[in-house]
PQR file with spaces between the fields and no chain letter, atoms N, CA, C, O and H, PARSE charges and radii, in Angstrom:
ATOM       1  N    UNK     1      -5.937  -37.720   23.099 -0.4000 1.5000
ATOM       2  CA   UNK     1      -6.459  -36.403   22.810 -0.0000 2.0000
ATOM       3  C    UNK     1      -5.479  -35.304   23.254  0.5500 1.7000
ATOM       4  O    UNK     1      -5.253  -34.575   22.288 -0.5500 1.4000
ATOM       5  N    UNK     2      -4.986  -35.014   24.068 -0.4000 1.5000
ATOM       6  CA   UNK     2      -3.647  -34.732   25.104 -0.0000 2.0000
ATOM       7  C    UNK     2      -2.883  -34.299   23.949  0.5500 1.7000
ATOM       8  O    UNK     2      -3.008  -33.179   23.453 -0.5500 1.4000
ATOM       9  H    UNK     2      -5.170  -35.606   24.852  0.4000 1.0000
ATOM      10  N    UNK     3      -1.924  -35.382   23.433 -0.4000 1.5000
ATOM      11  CA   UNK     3      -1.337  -35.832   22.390 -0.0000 2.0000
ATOM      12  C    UNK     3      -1.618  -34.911   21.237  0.5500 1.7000
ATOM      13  O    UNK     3      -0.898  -33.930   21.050 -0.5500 1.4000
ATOM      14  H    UNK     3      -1.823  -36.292   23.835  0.4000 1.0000
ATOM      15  N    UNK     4      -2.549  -35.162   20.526 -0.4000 1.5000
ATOM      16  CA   UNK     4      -3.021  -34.233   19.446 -0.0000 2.0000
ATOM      17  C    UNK     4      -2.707  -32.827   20.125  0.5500 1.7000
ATOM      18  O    UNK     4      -1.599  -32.321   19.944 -0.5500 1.4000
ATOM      19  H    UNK     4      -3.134  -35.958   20.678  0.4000 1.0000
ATOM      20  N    UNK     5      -3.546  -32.272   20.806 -0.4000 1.5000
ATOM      21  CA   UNK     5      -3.137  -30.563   21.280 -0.0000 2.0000
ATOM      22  C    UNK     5      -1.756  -30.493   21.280  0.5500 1.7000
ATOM      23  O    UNK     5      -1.290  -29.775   20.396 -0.5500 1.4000
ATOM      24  H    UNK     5      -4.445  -32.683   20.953  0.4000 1.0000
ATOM      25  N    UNK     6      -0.943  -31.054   22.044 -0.4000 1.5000
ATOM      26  CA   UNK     6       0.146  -31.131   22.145 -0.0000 2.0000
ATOM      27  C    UNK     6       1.044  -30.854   21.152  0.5500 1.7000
ATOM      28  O    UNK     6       2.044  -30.137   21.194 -0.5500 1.4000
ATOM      29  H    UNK     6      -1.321  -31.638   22.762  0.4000 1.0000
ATOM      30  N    UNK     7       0.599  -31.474   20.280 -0.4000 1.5000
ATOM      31  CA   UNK     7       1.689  -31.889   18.607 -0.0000 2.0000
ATOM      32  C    UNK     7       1.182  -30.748   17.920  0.5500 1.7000
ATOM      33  O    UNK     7       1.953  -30.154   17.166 -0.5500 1.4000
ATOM      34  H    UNK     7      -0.214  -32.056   20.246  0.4000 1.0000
ATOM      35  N    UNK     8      -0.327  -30.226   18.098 -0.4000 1.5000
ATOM      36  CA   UNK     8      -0.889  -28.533   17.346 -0.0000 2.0000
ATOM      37  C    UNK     8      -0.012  -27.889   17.914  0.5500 1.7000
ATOM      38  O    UNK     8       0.676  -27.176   17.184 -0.5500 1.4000
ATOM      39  H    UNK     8      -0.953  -30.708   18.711  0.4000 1.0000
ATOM      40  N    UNK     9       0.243  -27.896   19.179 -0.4000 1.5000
ATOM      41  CA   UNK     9       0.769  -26.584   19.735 -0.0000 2.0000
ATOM      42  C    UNK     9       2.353  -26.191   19.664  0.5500 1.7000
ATOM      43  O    UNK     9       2.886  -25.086   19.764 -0.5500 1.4000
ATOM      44  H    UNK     9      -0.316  -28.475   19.772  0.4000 1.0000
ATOM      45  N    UNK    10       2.942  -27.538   19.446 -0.4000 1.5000
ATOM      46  CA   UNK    10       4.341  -27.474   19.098 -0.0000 2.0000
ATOM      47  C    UNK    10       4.384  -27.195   17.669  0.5500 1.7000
ATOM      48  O    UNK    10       5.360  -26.707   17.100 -0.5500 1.4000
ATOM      49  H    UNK    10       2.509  -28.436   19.364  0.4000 1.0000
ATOM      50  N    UNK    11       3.158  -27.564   17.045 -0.4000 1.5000
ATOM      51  CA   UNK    11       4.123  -27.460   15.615 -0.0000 2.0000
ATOM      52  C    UNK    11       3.422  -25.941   15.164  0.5500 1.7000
ATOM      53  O    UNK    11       3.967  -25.499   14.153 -0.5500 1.4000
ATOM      54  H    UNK    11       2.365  -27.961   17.507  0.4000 1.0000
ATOM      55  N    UNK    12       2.562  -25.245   15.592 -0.4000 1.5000
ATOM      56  CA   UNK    12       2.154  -23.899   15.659 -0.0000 2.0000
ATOM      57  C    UNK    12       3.810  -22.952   16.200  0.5500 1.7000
ATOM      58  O    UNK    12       4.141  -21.888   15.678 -0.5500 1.4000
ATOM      59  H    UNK    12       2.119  -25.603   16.413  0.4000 1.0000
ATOM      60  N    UNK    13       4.582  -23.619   17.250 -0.4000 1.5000
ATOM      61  CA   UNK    13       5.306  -22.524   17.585 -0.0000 2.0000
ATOM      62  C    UNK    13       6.553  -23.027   16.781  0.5500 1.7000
ATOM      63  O    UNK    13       7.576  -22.407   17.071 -0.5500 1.4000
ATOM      64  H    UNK    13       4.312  -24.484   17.673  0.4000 1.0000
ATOM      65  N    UNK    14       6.709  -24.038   15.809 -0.4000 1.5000
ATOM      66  CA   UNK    14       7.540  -23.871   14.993 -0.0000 2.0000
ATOM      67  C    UNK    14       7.374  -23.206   14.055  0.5500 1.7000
ATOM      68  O    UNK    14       8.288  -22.497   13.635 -0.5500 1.4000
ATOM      69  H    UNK    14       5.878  -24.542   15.573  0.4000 1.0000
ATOM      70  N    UNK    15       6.332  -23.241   13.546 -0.4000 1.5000
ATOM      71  CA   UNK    15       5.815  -22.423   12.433 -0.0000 2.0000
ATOM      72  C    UNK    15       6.225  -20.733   12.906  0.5500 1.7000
ATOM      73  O    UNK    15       6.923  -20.013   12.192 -0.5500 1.4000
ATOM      74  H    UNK    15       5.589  -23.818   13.887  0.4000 1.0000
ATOM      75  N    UNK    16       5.696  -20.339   14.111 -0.4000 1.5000
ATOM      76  CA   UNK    16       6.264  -19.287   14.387 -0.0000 2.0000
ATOM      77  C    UNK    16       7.294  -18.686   14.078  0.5500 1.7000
ATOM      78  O    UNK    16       7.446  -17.593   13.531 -0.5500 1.4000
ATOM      79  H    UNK    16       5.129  -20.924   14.690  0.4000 1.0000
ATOM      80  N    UNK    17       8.360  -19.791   14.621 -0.4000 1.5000
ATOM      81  CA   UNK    17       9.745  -19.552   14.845 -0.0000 2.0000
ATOM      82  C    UNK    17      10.177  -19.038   13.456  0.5500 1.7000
ATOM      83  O    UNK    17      10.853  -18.074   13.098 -0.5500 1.4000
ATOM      84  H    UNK    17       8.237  -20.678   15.066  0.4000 1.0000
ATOM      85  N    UNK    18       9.232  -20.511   12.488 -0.4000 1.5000
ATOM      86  CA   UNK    18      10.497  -20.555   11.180 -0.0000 2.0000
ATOM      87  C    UNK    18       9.761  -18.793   10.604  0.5500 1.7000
ATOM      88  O    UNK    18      10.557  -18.172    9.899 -0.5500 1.4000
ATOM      89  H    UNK    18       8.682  -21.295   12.779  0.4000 1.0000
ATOM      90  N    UNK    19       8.516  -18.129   10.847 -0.4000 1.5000
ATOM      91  CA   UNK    19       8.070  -17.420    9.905 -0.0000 2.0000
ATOM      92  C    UNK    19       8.598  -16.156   10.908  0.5500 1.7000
ATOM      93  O    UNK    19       8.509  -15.015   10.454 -0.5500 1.4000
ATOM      94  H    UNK    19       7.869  -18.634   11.419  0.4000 1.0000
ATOM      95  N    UNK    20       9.003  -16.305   11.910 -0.4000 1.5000
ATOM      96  CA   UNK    20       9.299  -14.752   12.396 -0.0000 2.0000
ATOM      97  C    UNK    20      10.364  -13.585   11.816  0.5500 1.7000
ATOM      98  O    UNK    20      10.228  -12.369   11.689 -0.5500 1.4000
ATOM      99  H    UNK    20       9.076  -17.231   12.278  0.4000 1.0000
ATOM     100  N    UNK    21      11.546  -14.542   11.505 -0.4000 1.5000
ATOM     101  CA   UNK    21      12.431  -13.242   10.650 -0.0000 2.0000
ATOM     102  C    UNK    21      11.631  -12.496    9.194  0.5500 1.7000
ATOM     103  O    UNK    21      12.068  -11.565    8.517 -0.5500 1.4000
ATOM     104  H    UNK    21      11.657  -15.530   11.609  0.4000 1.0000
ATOM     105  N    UNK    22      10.422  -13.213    9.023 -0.4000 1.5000
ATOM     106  CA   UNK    22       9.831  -12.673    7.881 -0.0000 2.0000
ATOM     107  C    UNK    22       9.612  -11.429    9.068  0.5500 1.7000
ATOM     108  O    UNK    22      10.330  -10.451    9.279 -0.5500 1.4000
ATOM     109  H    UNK    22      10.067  -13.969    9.573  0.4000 1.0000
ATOM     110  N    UNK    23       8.200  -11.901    9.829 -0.4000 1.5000
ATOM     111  CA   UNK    23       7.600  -10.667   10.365 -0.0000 2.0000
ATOM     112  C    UNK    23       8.324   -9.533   10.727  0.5500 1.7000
ATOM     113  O    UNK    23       7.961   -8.374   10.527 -0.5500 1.4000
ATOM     114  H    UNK    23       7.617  -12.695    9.658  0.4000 1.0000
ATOM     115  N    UNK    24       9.816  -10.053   11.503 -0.4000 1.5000
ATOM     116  CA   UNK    24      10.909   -8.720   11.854 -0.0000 2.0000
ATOM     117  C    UNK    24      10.890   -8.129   10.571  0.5500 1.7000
ATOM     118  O    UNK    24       9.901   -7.439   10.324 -0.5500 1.4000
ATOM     119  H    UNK    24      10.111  -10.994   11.666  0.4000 1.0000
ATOM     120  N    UNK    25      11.933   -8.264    9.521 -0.4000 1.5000
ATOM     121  CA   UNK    25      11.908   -8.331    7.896 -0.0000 2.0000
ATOM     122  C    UNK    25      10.919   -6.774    7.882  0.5500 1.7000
ATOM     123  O    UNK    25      11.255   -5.591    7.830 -0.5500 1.4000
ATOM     124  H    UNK    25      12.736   -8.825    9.722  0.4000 1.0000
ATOM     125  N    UNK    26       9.396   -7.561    7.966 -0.4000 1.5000
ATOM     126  CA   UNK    26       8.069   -6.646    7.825 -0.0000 2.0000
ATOM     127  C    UNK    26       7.985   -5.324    8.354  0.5500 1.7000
ATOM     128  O    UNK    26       7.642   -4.284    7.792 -0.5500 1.4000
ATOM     129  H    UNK    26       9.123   -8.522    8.009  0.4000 1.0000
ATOM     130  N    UNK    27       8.390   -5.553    9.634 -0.4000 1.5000
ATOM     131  CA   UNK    27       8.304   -4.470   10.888 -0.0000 2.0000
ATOM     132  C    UNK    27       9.121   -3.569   10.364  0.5500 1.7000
ATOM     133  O    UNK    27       8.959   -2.349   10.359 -0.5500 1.4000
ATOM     134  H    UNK    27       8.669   -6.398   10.090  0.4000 1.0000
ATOM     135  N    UNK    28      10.032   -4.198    9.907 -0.4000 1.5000
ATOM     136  CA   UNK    28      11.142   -3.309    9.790 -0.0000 2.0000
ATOM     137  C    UNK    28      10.802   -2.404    8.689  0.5500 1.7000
ATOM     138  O    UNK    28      10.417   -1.272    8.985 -0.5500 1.4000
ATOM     139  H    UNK    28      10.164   -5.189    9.911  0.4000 1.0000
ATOM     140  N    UNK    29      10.885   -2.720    7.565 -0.4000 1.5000
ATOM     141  CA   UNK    29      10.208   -2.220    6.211 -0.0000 2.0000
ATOM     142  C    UNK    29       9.237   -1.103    6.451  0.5500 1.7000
ATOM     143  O    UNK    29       9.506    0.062    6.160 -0.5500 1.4000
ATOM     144  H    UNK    29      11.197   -3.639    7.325  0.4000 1.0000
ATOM     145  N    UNK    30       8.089   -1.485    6.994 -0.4000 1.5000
ATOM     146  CA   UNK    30       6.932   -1.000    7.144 -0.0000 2.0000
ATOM     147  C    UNK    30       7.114    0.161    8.210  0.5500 1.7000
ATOM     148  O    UNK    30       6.233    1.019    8.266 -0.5500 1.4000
ATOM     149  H    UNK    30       7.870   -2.431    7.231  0.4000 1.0000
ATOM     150  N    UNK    31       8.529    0.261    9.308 -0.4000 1.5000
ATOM     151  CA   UNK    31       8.701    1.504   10.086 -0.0000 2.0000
ATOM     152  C    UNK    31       9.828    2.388    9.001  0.5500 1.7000
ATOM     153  O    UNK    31       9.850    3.614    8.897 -0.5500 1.4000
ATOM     154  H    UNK    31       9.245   -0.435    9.262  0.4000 1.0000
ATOM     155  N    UNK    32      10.611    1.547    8.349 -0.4000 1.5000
ATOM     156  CA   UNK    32      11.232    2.650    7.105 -0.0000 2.0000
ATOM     157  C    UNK    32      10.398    3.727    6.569  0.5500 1.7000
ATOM     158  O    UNK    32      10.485    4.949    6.449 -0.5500 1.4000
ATOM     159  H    UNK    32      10.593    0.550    8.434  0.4000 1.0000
ATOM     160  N    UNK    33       9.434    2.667    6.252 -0.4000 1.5000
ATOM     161  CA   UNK    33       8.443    3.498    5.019 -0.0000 2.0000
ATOM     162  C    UNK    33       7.573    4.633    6.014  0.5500 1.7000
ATOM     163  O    UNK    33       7.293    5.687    5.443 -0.5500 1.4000
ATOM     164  H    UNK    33       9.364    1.674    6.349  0.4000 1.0000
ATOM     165  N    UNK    34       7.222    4.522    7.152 -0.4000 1.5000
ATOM     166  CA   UNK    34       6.641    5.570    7.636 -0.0000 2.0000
ATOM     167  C    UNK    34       7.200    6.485    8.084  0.5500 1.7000
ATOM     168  O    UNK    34       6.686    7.566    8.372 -0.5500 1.4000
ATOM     169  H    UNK    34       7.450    3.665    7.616  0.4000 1.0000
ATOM     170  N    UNK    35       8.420    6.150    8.214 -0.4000 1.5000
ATOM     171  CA   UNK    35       9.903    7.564    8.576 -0.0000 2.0000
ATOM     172  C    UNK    35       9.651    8.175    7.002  0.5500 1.7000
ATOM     173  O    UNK    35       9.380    9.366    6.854 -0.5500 1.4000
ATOM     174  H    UNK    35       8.838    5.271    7.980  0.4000 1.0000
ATOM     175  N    UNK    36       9.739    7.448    6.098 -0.4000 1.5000
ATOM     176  CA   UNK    36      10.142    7.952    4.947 -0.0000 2.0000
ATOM     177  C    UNK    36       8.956    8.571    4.588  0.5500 1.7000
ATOM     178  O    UNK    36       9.150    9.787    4.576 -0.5500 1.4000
ATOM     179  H    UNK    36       9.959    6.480    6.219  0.4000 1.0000
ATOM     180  N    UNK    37       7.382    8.185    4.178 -0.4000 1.5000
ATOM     181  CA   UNK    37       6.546    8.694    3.486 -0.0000 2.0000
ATOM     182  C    UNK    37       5.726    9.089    4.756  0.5500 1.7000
ATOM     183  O    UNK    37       5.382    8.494    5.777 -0.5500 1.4000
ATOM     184  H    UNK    37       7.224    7.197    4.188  0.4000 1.0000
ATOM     185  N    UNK    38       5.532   10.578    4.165 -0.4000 1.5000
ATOM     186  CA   UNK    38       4.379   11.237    5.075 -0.0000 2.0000
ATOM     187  C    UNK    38       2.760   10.880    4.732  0.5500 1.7000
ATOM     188  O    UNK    38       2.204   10.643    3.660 -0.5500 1.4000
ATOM     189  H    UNK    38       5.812   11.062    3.336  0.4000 1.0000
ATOM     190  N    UNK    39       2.196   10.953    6.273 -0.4000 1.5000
ATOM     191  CA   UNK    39       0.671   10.291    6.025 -0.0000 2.0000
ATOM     192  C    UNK    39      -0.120   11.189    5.009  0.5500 1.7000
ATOM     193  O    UNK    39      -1.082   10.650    4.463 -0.5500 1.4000
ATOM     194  H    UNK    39       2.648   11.145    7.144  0.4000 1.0000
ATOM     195  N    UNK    40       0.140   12.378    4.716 -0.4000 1.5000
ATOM     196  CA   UNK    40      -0.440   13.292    3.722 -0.0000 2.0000
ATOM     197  C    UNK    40       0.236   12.394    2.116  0.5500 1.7000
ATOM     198  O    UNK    40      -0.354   11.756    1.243 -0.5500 1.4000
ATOM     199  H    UNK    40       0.922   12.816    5.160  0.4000 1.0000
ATOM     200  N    UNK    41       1.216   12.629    2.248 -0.4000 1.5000
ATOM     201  CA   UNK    41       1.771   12.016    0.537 -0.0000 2.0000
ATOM     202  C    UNK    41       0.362   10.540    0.453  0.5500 1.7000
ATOM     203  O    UNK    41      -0.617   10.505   -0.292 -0.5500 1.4000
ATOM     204  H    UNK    41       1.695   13.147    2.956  0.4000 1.0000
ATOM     205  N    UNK    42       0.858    9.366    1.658 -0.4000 1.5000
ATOM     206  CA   UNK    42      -0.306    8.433    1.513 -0.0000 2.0000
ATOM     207  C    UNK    42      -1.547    8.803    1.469  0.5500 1.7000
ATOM     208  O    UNK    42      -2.067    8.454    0.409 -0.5500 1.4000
ATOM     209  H    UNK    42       1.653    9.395    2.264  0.4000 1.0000
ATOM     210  N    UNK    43      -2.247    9.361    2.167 -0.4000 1.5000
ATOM     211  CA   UNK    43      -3.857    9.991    1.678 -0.0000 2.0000
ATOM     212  C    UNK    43      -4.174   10.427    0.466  0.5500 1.7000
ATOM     213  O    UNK    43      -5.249   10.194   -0.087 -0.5500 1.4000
ATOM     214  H    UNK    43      -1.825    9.645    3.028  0.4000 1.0000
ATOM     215  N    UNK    44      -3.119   11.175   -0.071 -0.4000 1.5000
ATOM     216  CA   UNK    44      -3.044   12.312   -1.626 -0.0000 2.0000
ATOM     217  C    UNK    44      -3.296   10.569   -2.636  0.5500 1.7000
ATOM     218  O    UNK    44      -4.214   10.446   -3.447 -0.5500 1.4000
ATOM     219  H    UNK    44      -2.246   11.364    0.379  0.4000 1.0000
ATOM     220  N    UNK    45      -2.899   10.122   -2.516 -0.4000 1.5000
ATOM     221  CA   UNK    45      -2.558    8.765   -3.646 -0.0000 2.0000
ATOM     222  C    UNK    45      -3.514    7.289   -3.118  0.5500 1.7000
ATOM     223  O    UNK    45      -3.883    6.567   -4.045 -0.5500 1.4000
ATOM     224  H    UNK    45      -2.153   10.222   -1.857  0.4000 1.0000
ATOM     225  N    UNK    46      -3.790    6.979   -2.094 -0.4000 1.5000
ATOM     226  CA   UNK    46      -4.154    6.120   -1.607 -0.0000 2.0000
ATOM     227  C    UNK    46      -6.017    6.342   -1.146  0.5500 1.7000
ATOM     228  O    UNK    46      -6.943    5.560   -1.364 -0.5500 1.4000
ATOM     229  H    UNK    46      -3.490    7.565   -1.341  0.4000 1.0000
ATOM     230  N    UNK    47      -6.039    7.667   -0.478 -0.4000 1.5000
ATOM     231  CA   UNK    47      -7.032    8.413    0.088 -0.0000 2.0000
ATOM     232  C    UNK    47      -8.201    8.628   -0.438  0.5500 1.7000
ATOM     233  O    UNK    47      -9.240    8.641    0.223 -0.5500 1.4000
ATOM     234  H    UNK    47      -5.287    8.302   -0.301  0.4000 1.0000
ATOM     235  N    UNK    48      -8.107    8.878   -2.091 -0.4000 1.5000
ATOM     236  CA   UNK    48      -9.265    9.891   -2.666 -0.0000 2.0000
ATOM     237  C    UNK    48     -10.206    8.208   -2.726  0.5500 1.7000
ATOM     238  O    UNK    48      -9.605    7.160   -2.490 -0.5500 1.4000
ATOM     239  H    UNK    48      -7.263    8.867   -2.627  0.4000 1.0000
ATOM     240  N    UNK    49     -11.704    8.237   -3.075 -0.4000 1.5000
ATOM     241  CA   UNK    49     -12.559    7.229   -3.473 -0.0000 2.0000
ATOM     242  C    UNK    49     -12.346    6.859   -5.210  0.5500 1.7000
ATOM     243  O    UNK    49     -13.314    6.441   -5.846 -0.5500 1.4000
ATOM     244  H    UNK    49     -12.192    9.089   -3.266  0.4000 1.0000
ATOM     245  N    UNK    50     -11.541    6.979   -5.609 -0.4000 1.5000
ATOM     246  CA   UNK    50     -11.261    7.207   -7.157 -0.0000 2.0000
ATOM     247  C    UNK    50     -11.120    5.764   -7.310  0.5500 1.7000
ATOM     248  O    UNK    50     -11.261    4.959   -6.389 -0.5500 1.4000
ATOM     249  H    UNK    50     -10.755    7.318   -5.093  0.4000 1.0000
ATOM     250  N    UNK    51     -10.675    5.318   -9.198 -0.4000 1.5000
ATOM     251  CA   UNK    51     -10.516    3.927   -9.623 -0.0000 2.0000
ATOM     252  C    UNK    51      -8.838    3.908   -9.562  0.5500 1.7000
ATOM     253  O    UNK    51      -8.134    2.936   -9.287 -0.5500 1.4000
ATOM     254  H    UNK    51     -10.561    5.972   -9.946  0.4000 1.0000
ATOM     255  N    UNK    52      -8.448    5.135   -9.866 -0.4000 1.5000
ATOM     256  CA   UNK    52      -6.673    5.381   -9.936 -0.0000 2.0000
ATOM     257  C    UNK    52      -6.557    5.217   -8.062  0.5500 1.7000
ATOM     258  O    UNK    52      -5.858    4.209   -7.957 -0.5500 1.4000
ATOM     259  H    UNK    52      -9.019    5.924  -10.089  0.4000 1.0000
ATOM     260  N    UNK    53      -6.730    5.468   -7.296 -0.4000 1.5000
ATOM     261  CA   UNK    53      -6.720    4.928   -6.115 -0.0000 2.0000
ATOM     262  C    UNK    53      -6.804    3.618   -6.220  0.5500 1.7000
ATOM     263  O    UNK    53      -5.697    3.128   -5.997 -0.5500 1.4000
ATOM     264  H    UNK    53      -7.297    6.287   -7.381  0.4000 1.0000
ATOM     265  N    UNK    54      -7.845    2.583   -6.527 -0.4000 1.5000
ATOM     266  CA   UNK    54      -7.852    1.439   -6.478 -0.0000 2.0000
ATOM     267  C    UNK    54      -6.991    1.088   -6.839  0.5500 1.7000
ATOM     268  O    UNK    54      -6.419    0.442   -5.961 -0.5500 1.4000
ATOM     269  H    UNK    54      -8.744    2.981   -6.708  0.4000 1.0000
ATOM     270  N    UNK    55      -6.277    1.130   -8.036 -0.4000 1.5000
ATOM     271  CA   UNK    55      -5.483    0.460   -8.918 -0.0000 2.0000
ATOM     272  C    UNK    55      -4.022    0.675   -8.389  0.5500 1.7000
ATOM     273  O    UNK    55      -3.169   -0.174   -8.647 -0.5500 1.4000
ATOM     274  H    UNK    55      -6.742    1.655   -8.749  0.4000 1.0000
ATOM     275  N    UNK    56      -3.635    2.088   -7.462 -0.4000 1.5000
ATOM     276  CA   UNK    56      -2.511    2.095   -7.111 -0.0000 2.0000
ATOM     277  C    UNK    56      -2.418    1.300   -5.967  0.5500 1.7000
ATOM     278  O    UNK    56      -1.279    1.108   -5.543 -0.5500 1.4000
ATOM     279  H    UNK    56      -4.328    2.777   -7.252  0.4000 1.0000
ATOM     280  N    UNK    57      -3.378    0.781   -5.355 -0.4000 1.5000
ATOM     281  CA   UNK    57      -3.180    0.206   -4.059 -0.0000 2.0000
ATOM     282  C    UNK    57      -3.202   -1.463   -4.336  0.5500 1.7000
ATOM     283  O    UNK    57      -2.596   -2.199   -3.558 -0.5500 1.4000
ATOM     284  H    UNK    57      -4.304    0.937   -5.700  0.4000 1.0000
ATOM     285  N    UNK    58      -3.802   -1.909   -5.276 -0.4000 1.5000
ATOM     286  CA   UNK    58      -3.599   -2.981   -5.941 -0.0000 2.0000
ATOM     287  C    UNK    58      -2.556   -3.609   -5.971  0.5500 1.7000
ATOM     288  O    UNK    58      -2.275   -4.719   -5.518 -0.5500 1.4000
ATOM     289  H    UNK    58      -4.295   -1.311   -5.908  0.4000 1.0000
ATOM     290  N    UNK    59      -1.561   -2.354   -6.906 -0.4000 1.5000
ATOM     291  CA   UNK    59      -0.592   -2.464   -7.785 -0.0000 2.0000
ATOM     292  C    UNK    59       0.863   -2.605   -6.122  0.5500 1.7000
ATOM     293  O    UNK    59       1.891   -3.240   -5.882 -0.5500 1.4000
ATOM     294  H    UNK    59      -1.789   -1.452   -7.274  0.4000 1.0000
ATOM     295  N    UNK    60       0.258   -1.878   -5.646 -0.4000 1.5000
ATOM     296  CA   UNK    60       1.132   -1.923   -4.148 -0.0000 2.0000
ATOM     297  C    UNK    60       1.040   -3.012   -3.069  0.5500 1.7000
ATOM     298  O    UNK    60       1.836   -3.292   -2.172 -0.5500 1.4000
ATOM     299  H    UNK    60      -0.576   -1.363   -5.841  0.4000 1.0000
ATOM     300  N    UNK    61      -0.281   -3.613   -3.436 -0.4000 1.5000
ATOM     301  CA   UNK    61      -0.369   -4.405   -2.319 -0.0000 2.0000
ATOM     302  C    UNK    61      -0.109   -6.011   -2.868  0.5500 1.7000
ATOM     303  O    UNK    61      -0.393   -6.899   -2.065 -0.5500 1.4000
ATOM     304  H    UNK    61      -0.927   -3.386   -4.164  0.4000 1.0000
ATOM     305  N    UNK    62       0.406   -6.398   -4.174 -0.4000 1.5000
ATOM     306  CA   UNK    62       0.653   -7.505   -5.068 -0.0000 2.0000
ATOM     307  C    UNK    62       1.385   -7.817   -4.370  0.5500 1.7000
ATOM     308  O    UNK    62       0.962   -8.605   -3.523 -0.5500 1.4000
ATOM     309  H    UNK    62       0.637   -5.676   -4.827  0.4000 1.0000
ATOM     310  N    UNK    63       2.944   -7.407   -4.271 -0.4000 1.5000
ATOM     311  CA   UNK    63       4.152   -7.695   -3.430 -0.0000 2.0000
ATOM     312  C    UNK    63       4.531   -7.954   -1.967  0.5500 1.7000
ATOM     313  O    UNK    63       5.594   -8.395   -1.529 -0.5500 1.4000
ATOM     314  H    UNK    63       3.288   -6.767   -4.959  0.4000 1.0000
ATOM     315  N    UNK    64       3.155   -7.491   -1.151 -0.4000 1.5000
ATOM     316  CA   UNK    64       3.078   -7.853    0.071 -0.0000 2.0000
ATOM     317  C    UNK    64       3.344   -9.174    0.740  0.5500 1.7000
ATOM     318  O    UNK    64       4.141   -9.371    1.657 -0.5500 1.4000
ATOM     319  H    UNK    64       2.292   -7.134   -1.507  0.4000 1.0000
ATOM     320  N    UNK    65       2.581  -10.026    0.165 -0.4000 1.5000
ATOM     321  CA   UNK    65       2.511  -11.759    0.616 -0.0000 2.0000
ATOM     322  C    UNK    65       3.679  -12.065    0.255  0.5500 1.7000
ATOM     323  O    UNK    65       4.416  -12.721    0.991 -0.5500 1.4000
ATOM     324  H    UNK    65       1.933   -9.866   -0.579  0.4000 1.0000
ATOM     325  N    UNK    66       4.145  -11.521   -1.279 -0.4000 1.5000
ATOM     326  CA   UNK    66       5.732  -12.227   -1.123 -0.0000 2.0000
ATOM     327  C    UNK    66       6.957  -12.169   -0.294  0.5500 1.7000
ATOM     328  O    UNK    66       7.914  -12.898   -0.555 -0.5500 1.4000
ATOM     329  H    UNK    66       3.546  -10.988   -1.877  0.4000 1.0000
Protein backbone atom coordinates (compact mmCIF):
# COMPACT_ATOMS: atom_id res chain seq x y z
CA UNK A 1 0.00 0.00 0.00
CA UNK A 2 3.19 2.24 0.88
CA UNK A 3 4.25 1.40 -2.60
CA UNK A 4 1.20 2.53 -4.47
CA UNK A 5 1.26 6.22 -2.68
CA UNK A 6 4.64 6.26 -3.35
CA UNK A 7 4.60 5.58 -7.22
CA UNK A 8 1.19 8.38 -7.15
CA UNK A 9 3.35 10.71 -5.67
CA UNK A 10 6.39 10.40 -7.83
CA UNK A 11 4.68 10.19 -10.86
CA UNK A 12 2.34 13.37 -9.88
CA UNK A 13 5.72 15.35 -9.48
CA UNK A 14 6.81 14.26 -12.82
CA UNK A 15 3.92 15.26 -14.34
CA UNK A 16 4.62 18.52 -12.70
CA UNK A 17 7.94 18.87 -13.81
CA UNK A 18 7.19 17.81 -17.46
CA UNK A 19 3.95 20.42 -17.47
CA UNK A 20 5.65 23.39 -15.70
CA UNK A 21 7.40 25.31 -18.60
CA UNK A 22 3.80 25.28 -19.94
CA UNK A 23 2.56 27.02 -16.68
CA UNK A 24 5.79 29.57 -16.74
CA UNK A 25 4.89 29.90 -20.73
CA UNK A 26 1.17 30.92 -19.07
CA UNK A 27 2.33 33.26 -16.37
CA UNK A 28 4.16 34.82 -18.56
CA UNK A 29 1.60 35.55 -21.35
CA UNK A 30 -1.11 36.25 -19.05
CA UNK A 31 1.30 39.17 -17.11
CA UNK A 32 2.04 40.56 -20.87
CA UNK A 33 -1.48 40.82 -21.51
CA UNK A 34 -2.30 42.69 -18.32
CA UNK A 35 0.65 45.25 -18.84
CA UNK A 36 -0.78 45.48 -22.20
CA UNK A 37 -4.72 45.53 -21.93
CA UNK A 38 -6.39 47.76 -19.49
CA UNK A 39 -9.09 46.26 -17.04
CA UNK A 40 -11.60 48.90 -18.55
CA UNK A 41 -10.80 47.84 -22.42
CA UNK A 42 -11.59 44.02 -20.72
CA UNK A 43 -14.93 44.97 -18.99
CA UNK A 44 -16.05 47.21 -22.25
CA UNK A 45 -15.88 43.69 -24.37
CA UNK A 46 -15.94 40.93 -21.91
CA UNK A 47 -18.15 42.80 -19.07
CA UNK A 48 -21.58 43.73 -20.54
CA UNK A 49 -24.38 40.52 -19.89
CA UNK A 50 -24.82 40.52 -23.77
CA UNK A 51 -24.66 37.28 -26.40
CA UNK A 52 -21.65 39.34 -28.32
CA UNK A 53 -19.96 39.09 -24.87
CA UNK A 54 -20.51 35.44 -24.79
CA UNK A 55 -19.30 34.75 -28.05
CA UNK A 56 -16.18 36.95 -27.68
CA UNK A 57 -15.12 35.14 -24.69
CA UNK A 58 -15.75 31.83 -26.28
CA UNK A 59 -13.98 32.75 -29.23
CA UNK A 60 -10.97 33.76 -26.70
CA UNK A 61 -11.07 31.17 -24.46
CA UNK A 62 -10.82 28.14 -27.46
CA UNK A 63 -6.99 28.62 -27.52
CA UNK A 64 -6.39 28.48 -23.90
CA UNK A 65 -5.98 24.57 -23.26
CA UNK A 66 -3.80 24.55 -26.24
Amino acid sequence: MIDLIHTILRESWEILLDSSVYILFGLVIAGMLNIVLSPSFILNHLGAGRFSSVIKAAFFGVPLPL
